[in-house]
C-alpha positions as CSV (number, residue, x, y, z in Angstrom):
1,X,29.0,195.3,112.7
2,X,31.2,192.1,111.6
3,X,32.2,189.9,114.5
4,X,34.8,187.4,114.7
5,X,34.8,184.5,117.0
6,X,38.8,183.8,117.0
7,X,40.7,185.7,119.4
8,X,44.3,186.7,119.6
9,X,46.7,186.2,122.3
10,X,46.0,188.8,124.4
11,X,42.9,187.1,125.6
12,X,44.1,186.0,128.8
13,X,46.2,188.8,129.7
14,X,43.0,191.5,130.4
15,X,42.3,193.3,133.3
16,X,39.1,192.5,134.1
17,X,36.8,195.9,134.7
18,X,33.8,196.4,136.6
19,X,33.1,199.5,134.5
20,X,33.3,197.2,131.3
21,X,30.1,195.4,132.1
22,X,28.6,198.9,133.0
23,X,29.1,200.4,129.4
24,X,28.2,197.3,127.6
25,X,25.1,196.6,129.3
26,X,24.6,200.3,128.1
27,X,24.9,199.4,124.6
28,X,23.0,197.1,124.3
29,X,19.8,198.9,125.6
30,X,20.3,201.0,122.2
31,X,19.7,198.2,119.4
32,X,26.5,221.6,150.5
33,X,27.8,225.0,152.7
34,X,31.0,223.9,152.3
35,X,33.0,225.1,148.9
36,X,34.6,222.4,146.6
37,X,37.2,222.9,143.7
38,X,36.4,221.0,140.7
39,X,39.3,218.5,140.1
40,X,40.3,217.4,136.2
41,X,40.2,213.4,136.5
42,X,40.6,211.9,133.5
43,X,44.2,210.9,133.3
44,X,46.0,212.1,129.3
45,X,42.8,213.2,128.5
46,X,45.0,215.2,125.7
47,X,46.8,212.0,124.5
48,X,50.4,213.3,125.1
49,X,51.9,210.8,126.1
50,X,53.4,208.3,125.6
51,X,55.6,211.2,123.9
52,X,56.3,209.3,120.0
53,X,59.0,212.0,119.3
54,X,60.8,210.2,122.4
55,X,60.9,207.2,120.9
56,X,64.0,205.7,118.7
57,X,65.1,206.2,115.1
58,X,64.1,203.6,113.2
59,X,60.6,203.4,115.0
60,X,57.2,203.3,113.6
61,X,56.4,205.7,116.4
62,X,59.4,208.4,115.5
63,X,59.3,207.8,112.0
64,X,56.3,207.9,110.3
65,X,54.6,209.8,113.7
66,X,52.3,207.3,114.8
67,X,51.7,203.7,116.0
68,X,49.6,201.4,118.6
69,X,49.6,201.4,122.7
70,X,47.9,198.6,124.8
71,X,45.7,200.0,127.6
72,X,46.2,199.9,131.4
73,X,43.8,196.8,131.1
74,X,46.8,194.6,129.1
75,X,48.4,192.1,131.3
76,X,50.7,190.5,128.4
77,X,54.0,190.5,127.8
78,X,54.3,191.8,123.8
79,X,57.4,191.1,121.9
80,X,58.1,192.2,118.2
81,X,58.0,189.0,117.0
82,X,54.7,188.2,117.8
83,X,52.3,188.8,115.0
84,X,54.1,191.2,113.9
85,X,53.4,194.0,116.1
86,X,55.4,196.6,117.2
87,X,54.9,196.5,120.9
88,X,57.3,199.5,121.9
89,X,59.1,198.0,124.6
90,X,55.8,196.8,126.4
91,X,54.6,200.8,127.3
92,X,51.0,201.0,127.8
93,X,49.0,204.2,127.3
94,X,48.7,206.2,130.3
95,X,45.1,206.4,132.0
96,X,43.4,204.9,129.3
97,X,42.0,200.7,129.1
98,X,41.1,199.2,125.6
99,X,39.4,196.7,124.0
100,X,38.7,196.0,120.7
101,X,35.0,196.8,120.5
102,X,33.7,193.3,119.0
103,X,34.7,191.4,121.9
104,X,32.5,193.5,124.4
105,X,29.8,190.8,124.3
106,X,32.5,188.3,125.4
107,X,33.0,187.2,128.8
108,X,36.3,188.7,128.9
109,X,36.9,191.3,126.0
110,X,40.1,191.0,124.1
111,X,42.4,193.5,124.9
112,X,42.8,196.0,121.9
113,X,45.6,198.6,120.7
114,X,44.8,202.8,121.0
115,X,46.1,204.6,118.2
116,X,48.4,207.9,118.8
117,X,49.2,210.4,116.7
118,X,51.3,213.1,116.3
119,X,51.3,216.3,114.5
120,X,54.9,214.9,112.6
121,X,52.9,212.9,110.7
122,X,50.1,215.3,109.6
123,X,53.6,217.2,108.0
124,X,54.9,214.5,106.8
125,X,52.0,213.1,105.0
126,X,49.4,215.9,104.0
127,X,51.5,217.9,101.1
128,X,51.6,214.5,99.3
129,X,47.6,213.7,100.1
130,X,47.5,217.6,98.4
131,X,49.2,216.7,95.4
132,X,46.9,212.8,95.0
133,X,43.9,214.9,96.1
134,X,42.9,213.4,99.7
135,X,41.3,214.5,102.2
136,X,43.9,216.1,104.7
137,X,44.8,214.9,108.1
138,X,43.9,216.9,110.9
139,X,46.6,218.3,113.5
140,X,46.0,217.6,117.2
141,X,43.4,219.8,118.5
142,X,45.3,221.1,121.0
143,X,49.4,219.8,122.0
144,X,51.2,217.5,119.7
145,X,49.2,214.1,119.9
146,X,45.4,212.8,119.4
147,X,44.2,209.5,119.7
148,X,42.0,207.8,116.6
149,X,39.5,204.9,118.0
150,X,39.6,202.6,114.5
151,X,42.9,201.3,115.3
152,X,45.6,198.9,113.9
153,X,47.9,195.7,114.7
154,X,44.9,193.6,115.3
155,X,46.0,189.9,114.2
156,X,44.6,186.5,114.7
157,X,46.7,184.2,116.6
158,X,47.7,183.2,113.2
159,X,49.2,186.2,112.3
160,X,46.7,186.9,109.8
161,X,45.7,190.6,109.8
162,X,42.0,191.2,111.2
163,X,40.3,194.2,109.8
164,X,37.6,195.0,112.6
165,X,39.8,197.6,114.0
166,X,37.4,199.5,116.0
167,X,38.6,199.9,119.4
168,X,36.6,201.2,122.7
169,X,38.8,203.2,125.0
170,X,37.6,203.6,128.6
171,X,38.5,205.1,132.3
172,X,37.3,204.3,135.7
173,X,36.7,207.1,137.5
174,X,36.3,207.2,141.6
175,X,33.5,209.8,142.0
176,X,31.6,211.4,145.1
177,X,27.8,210.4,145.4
178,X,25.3,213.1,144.1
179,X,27.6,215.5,143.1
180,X,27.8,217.8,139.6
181,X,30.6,216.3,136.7
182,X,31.0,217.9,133.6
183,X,32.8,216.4,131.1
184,X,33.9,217.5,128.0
185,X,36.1,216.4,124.6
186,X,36.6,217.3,121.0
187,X,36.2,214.7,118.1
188,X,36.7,215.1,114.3
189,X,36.1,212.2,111.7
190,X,38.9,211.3,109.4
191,X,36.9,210.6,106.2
192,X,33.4,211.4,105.3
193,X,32.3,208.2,104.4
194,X,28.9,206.9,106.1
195,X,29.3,204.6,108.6
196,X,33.0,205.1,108.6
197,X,33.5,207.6,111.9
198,X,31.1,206.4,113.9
199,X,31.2,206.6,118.0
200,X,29.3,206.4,120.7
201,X,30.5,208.0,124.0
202,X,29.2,206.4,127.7
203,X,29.2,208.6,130.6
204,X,27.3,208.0,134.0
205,X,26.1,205.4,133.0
206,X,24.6,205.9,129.7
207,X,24.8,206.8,125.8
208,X,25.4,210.7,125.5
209,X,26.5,211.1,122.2
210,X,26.4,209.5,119.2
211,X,28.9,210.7,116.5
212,X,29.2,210.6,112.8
213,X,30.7,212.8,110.5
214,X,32.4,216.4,111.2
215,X,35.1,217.7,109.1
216,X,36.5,219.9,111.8
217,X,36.9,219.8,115.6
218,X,33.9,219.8,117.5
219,X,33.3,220.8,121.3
220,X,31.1,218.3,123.1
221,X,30.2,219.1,126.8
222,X,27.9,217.1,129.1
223,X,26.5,217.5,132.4
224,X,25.7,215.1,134.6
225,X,24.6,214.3,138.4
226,X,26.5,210.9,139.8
227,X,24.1,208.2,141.7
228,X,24.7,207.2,144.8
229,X,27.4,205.1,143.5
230,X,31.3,206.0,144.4
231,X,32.7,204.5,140.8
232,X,31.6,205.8,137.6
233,X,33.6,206.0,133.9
234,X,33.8,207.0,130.5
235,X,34.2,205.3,127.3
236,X,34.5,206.3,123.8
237,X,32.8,203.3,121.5
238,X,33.7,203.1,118.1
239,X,31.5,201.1,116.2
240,X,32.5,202.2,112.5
241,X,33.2,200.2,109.5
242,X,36.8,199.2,110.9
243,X,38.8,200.1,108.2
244,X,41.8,202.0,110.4
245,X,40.6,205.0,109.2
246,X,37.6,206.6,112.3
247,X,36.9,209.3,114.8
248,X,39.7,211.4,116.2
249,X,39.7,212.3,119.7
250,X,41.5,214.9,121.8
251,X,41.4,217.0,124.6
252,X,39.2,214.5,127.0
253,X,38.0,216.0,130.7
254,X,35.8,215.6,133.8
255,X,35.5,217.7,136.2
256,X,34.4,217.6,139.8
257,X,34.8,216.9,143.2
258,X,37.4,214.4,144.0
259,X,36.6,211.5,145.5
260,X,38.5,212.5,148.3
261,X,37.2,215.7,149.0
262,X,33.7,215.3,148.3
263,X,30.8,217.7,149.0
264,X,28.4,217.3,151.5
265,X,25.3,215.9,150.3
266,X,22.8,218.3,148.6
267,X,20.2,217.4,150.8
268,X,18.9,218.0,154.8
269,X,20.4,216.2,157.7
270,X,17.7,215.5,160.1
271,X,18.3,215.9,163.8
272,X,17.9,213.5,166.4
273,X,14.7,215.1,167.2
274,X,13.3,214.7,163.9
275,X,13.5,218.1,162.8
276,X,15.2,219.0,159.9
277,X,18.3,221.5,161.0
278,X,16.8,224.3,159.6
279,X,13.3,223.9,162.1
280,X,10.8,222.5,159.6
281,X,9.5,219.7,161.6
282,X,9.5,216.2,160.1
283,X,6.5,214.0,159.8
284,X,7.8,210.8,159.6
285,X,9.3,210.1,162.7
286,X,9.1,206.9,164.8
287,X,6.8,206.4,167.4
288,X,9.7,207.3,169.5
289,X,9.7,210.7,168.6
290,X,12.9,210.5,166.3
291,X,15.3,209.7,164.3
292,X,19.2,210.1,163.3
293,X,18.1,209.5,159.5
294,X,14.8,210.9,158.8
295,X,13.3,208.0,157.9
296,X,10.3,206.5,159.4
297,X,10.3,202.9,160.4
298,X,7.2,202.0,158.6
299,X,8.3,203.4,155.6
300,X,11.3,200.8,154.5
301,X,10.9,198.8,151.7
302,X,12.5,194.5,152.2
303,X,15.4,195.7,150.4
304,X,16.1,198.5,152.8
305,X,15.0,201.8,150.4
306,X,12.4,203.8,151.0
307,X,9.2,203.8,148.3
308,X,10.6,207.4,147.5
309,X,14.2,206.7,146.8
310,X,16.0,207.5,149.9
311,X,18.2,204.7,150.9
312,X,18.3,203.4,155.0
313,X,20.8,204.4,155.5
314,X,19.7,207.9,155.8
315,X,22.4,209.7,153.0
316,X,20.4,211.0,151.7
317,X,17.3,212.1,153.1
318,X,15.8,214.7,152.2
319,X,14.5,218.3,153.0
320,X,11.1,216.6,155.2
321,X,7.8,218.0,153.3
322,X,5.3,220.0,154.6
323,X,1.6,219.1,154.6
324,X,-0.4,218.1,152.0
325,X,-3.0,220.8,152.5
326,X,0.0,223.9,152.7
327,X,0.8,224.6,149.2
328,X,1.4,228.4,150.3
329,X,5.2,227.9,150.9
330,X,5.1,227.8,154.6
331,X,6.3,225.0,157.0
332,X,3.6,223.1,159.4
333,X,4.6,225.2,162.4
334,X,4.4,228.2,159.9
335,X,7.7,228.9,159.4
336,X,9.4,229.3,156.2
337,X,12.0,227.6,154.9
338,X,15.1,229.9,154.9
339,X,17.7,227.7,153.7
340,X,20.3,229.4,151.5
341,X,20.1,228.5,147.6
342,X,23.2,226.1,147.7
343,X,21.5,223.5,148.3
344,X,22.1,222.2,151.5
345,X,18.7,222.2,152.1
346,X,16.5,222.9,149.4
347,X,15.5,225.3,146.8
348,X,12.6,227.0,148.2
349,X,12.6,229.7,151.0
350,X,8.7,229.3,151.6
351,X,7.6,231.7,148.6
352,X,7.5,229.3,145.6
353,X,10.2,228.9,142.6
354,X,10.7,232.1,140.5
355,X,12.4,229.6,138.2
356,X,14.3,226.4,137.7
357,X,17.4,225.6,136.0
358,X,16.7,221.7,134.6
359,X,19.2,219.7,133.7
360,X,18.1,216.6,130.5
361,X,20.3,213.8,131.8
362,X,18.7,211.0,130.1
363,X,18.9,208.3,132.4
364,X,16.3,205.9,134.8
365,X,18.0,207.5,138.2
366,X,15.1,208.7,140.7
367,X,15.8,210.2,143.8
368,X,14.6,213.2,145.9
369,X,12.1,213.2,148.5
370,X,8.9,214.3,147.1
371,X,5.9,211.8,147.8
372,X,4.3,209.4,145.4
373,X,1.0,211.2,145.7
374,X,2.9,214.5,144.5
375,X,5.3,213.2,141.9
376,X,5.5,210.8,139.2
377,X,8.5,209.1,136.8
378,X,6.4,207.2,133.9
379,X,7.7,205.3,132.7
380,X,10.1,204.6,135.9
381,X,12.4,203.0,133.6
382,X,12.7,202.7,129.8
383,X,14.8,200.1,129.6
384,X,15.7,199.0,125.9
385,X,14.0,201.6,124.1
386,X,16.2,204.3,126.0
387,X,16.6,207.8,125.7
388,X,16.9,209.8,122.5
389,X,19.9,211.4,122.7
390,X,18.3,215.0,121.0
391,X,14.9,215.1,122.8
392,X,11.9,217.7,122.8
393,X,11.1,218.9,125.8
394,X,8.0,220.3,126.7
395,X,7.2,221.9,130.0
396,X,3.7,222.5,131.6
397,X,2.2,224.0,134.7
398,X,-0.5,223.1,136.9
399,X,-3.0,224.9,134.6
400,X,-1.5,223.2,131.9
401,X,0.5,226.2,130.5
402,X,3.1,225.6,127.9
403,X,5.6,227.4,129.9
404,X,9.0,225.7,127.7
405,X,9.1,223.9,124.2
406,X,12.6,222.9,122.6
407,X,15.6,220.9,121.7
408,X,17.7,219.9,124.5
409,X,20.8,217.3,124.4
410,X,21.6,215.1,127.1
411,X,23.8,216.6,129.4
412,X,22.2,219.9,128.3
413,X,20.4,222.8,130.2
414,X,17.0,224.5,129.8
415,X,15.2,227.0,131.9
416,X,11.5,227.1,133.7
417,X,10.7,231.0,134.5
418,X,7.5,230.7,137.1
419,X,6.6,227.1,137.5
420,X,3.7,227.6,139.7
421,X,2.8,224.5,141.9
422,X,3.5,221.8,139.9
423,X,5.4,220.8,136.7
424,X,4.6,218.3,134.1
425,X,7.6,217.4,131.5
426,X,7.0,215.6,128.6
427,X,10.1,214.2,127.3
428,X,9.9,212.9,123.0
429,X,11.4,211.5,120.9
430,X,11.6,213.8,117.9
431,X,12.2,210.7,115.3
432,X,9.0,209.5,116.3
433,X,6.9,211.9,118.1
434,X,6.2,209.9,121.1
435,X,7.1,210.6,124.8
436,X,9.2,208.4,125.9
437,X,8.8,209.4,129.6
438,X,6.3,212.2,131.5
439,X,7.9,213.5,134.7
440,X,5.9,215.6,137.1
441,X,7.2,217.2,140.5
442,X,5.9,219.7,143.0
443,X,7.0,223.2,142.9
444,X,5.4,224.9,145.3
445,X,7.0,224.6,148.3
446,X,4.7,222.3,150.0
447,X,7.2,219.2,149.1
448,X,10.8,219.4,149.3
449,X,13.0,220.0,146.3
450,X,16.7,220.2,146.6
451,X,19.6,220.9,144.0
452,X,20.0,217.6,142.2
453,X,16.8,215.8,143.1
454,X,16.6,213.2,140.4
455,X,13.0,212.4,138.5
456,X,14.2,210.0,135.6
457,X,15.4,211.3,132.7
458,X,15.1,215.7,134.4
459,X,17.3,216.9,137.6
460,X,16.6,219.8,139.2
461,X,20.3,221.5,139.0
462,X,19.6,224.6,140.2
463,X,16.1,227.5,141.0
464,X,15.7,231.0,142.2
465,X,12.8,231.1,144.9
466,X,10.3,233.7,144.8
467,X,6.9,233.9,144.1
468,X,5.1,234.6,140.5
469,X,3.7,237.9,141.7
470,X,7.2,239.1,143.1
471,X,9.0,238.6,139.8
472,X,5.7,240.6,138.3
473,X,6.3,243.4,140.7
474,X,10.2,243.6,139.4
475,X,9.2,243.6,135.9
C-alpha cells in the first residue's frame, strides 16, 4: 500500500478516538432470566443521509448524484476554496468517523472524506457506460444511497490532488459486557480488477472479513460475544489500490442489548454463603465461610484476576464446579443442577450435554470458570499470526472421536451432537494446514459451563442438556 508522509490540513482538526487505536492495533497483527430486545445501533447504517437530492442546483451532490462528507471525527472548518473541495456547507456524515486509511499508523490519523451515492447517478451514468461498454454501476442495495470506501477530494496542502483515496470508516459503539451482537452489512466491488476492491472489516476487536471482488450484493453476518469491556466498534478498512473506484457498502447493522438496558450476566451470582443461588455449594470460599463474589481469597492473581479469568470484582463469576472425582452430572451434596437453559446459570442440569451450539469467534478472549486442570487455550494468545478468517474446525471427544469436521467463518456457527465429557477443538488454518490454536473444555457436568463462556478463538453460545443414552432412547 503507497504511503505519503505529507498531510493536508485537516490534520489538526481530528477527533481523537479510543476505538482508532483498537482497530489499528488490529491490523497490524495481520501482516440472564430477564428478556432483552435487541436494539439496531449503528447510526445510517443505510447511508441515507445526508439526503444529496436535498442539496442545491448547481451541486456536485444534486447534480451528478454524488460527492464527499467528513466524518463526526472532523473538527475543521471547510470552505470551497480550500483545495478545491466541495465541502457542502460544512455537513458531516451522520454516525459515521473517517480517516483516510494511510494515516492509521500516525499518531493522529488525518481526517478523510466518505463517499455517498445515490441511485440518480446510477441513471444518469450507466446507459452511456452501456453504449462505451463498462462495467455498470450498481443501485443502492436497499433506499436511495450507498457509501463507496475508495473515496475522493484528497489534496495535499498544496492543492495537488493525492491519489491514495482509500478511506476507513468507523463507529463507536457503547455495548453491555458479555452479551450476544450480531452484526450484519452488504458489500459489492465496483470493478473487478485485483487488488482494486479490497476491505477489511473490524468488529469486537478483530479482522472478520476480508473482501475482494463480488459483482453483486453480498450478505455478510457475524456473530459475536462482547468482553467485559462497555465500548466496542466497527470499521470498514479499505486497503485497495486507491484509485476512487473500491468496495460499495450498504445496509450496515448491529444488534443487541443497549447499553442501557443490558442483560444480566450469563453467569451465577453466588450468595453470601458461598452457595451458588441455585444450591450447588461453592468450594472456594474463604476461611470465613463466604463470599459476596465467589471468589476465594487465595485465588487472586497481583493484578486482581483470578488464574481462570474471572475478574475481583466478582461479575462475573461463574456457575462454582463440582468435584473433580464427580463427572456423573451431580452436585457435591448430590443435587443436580436444575438451572433453566437461558443461561443464568449454566448449561447443564446434572445429565451431561446432548449438544452444543459453538460459536468460531476468532479472537484471544478467555473467560468461563472451568479449572486449569480441566481446560486449556493453546496457544492463549496468537498474537501476530492471528486467526484465519475461513478455518477448519475439527471437533473431538474424550475417546478421541471425530464428532465435527468443516469450514466455519468467524462469526459463524457449528454444532456438537453428544460431546461426552470432554471436548478437544482443533482450530487450522486451511492455507497451511496447521492449528493455529487447540481448545479443550469439560462437558460433563462436573465443571461449570455457561452460555458464552469464552475459550480463545470457540464460545459456547448455546447446548441442550441430556445425556448420550437419553437422546439414544429418543432416536
Amino acid at each position: 500500500m503507497k504511503r505519503f508522509n505529507a498531510k493536508d490540513n485537516a490534520k489538526s482538526n481530528v477527533r481523537c478516538s479510543t476505538f482508532i487505536s483498537v482497530f489499528v492495533f488490529t491490523l497490524m497483527t495481520l501482516s440472564a432470566t430477564s428478556s432483552v430486545s435487541a436494539a439496531e445501533l449503528v447510526i445510517n447504517g443505510d447511508f441515507e443521509q445526508p439526503d444529496l437530492t436535498t442539496f442545491p442546483d448547481g451541486t456536485r451532490a444534486k447534480d451528478k448524484g454524488w460527492t464527499t462528507f467528513h466524518g463526526q471525527n472532523y473538527l475543521g472548518l471547510c470552505t470551497d476554496d480550500l483545495n478545491e473541495v466541495q465541502c457542502n456547507d460544512n455537513i458531516l456524515i451522520p454516525g459515521w468517523s473517517a480517516v483516510w486509511t494511510d494515516t492509521l499508523l500516525d499518531d493522529i490519523p488525518t481526517a478523510g472524506r466518505v463517499e455517498i451515492q445515490n441511485n440518480s447517478l446510477v441513471d444518469r451514468v450507466n446507459p452511456i457506460r452501456v453504449t462505451k461498454g463498462k462495467t455498470l454501476l450498481a443501485y443502492a442495495k436497499s433506499g436511495q444511497q450507498k457509501a463507496e470506501l475508495d473515496s475522493h477530494d484528497r489534496r495535499f496542502p498544496d492543492g495537488s490532488v493525492d491519489m491514495n483515496t482509500n478511506v476507513s470508516i468507523f463507529q463507536e459503539i457503547r455495548v453491555c459486557p458479555r452479551a450476544a451482537y450480531q452484526l450484519t452489512y452488504y458489500w459489492k466491488s465496483r470493478t473487478l480488477l485485483n487488488n482494486d476492491n479490497d476491505v477489511r472489516v473490524v468488529a469486537n476487536g478483530g479482522v472478520v472479513r476480508i473482501h475482494s471482488l463480488n459483482d453483486s450484493w453480498q450478505k455478510e453476518t457475524i456473530n459475536f460475544v462482547t468482553s467485559d469491556d462497555t465500548q466496542s466498534g466497527i470499521a470498514f478498512v479499505s486497503i485497495g489500490d486507491g484509485t476512487t473506484q473500491g468496495m460499495s457498502l450498504d445496509l450496515v447493522s448491529l444488534s443487541g442489548p443497549a447499553a442501557d438496558n443490558c442483560p444480566p450476566p450469563p453467569v451465577c451470582t453466588l450468595d453470601d454463603d458461598g452457595s451458588s443461588d441455585d444450591g450447588i455449594s461453592e468450594d472456594g470460599d474463604s476461611e470465613d465461610g463466604g463470599t459476596t463474589d465467589g471468589i476465594s481469597e487465595d485465588g487472586d492473581s497481583e493484578d486482581g484476576l483470578l488464574d481462570d479469568g474471572d475478574s475481583e470484582d466478582g461479575g462475573f463469576a461463574q456457575c462454582p464446579a463440582d468435584d473433580d472425582s464427580s463427572d456423573d452430572g451431580s452436585s457435591d451434596d448430590g443435587s443436580s443442577d436444575d438451572s433453566s437453559d437461558d443461561g443464568t446459570c449454566g448449561l447443564c442440569s446434572g445429565d451431561g450435554m446432548a449438544s452444543l451450539t459453538l460459536l468460531y469467534d476468532g479472537n484471544d478472549f478467555t473467560l468461563h470458570g472451568q479449572s486449569d486442570e480441566k481446560s486449556s487455550v493453546e496457544p492463549p494468545i496468537l498474537g501476530l499470526q492471528g486467526f484465519p478468517i475461513n478455518a477448519l474446525i475439527k471437533v473431538y471427544d474424550d475417546k478421541d472421536t471425530l464428532l465435527f469436521e468443516g469450514a466455519v467463518q468467524i462469526g459463524h456457527f457449528f454444532e456438537v451432537s453428544k460431546p461426552g465429557k470432554a471436548l478437544t477443538i482443533e482450530i487450522i488454518d486451511p492455507a497451511t494446514s496447521e492449528i493455529v490454536q487447540t481448545v479443550k473444555f469439560h462437558t460433563s457436568c462436573s465443571q461449570p459451563l455457561a452460555k458464552y463462556d469464552e475459550f480463545g478463538g470457540i464460545t459456547i453460545w448455546d447446548g441442550v442438556s441430556g445425556t448420550e443414552d437419553d437422546e439414544s432412547e429418543d432416536d
